[in-house]
C-alpha positions, 0 to 999 in steps of 0.5 A, spaced: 491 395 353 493 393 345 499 389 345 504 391 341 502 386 334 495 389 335 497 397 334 502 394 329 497 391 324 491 397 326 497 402 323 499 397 318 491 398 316 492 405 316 497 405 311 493 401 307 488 405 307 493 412 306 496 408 299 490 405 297 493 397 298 496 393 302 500 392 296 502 399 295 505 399 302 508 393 301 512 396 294 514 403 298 517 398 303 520 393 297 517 388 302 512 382 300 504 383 299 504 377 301 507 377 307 504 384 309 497 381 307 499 374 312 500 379 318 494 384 316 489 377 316 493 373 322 494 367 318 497 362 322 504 359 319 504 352 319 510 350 321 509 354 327 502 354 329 501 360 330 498 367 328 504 371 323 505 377 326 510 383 324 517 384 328 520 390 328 525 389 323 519 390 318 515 396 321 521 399 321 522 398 314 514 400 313 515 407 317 522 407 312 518 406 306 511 411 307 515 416 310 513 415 317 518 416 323 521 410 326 517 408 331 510 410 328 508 403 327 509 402 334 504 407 336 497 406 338 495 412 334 487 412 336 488 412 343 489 420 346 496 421 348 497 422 356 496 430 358 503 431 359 504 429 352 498 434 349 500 439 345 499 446 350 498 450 344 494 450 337 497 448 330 499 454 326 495 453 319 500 453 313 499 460 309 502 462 303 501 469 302 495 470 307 491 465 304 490 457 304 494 454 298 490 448 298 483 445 295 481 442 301 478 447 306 481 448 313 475 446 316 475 439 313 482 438 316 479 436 322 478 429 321 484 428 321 488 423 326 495 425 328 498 420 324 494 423 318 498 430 321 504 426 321 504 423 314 502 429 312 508 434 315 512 429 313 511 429 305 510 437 306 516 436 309 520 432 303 517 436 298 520 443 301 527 439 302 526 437 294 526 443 291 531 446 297 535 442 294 533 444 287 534 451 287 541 450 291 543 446 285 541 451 280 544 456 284 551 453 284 551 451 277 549 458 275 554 462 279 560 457 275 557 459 269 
C-alpha cells in the first residue's frame, strides 16, 4: 500500500508530465518550482532531517491550479478502483453531429489513464461553461440594444 507522500508525488509526476514541467505546474498553481522540484525529488530539508513532502494545503492548490478536483492528488490513480467503484457501463463517445470532432482517433483514446479522462473532462467541461457564458452575455447585451 502507497502511503499517501508517495500517491502524492506519483500525481505530482503526472501533472508534470500533462503541463510539460514541473515549473508549468508550479506557475498554474502560482506556488514555487523550487519547492515542487523539492518534493518531486525527496530532498531532505536541513533544518528537519527529513524527506520534503507535499501537505494537503499544496495539493489542494495543485488540483485548484491544473483544473482537477480536490482530492485527486490524494488518489492512487495507477491502482484499479475496487469493483464497487467500477463503472457498470461503458462511456459515451463525445459526437457532434454523428461524427468525431477530434484529430485524434477514438481508438487511440485507450491509453489513457483515468486521471487522463478527468482532466480531460474537466477542460471540455471549462471550455463549454466559457462559451456558455459567452453567448449568454451576448444575448443579454443584444436584447437591451
Amino acid at each position: 500500500m502507497k502511503t499517501i507522500a508517495e500517491i502524492r508525488r506519483r500525481n505530482l509526476d503526472v501533472l508534470a508530465q500533462q503541463h510539460g514541467s514541473v515549473e508549468a505546474v508550479a506557475t498554474m498553481a502560482e506556488t514555487s518550482p523550487v519547492y515542487l522540484s523539492q518534493i518531486k525529488n525527496q530532498s531532505v530539508d536541513i533544518k528537519t532531517g527529513k524527506r520534503r513532502q507535499m501537505g494537503t494545503v499544496l495539493a489542494r492548490k495543485l488540483e485548484a491550479g491544473c483544473g482537477m478536483p480536490v482530492g485527486w492528488m490524494d488518489t492512487d490513480h495507477e491502482s484499479p478502483p475496487p469493483a464497487s467503484q467500477a463503472p457498470t457501463s461503458a462511456p459515451v463517445p463525445l459526437t457532434r453531429n454523428d461524427r468525431w470532432p477530434f484529430e485524434v482517433a477514438q481508438e487511440r483514446l485507450q491509453v489513457l489513464h483515468d486521471c487522463d479522462w478527468i482532466h480531460l473532462n474537466s477542460t471540455i467541461k471549462a471550455i463549454v461553461e466559457v462559451r456558455e457564458r459567452d453567448n449568454l452575455a451576448r444575448k443579454s447585451a443584444n436584447s437591451r440594444s
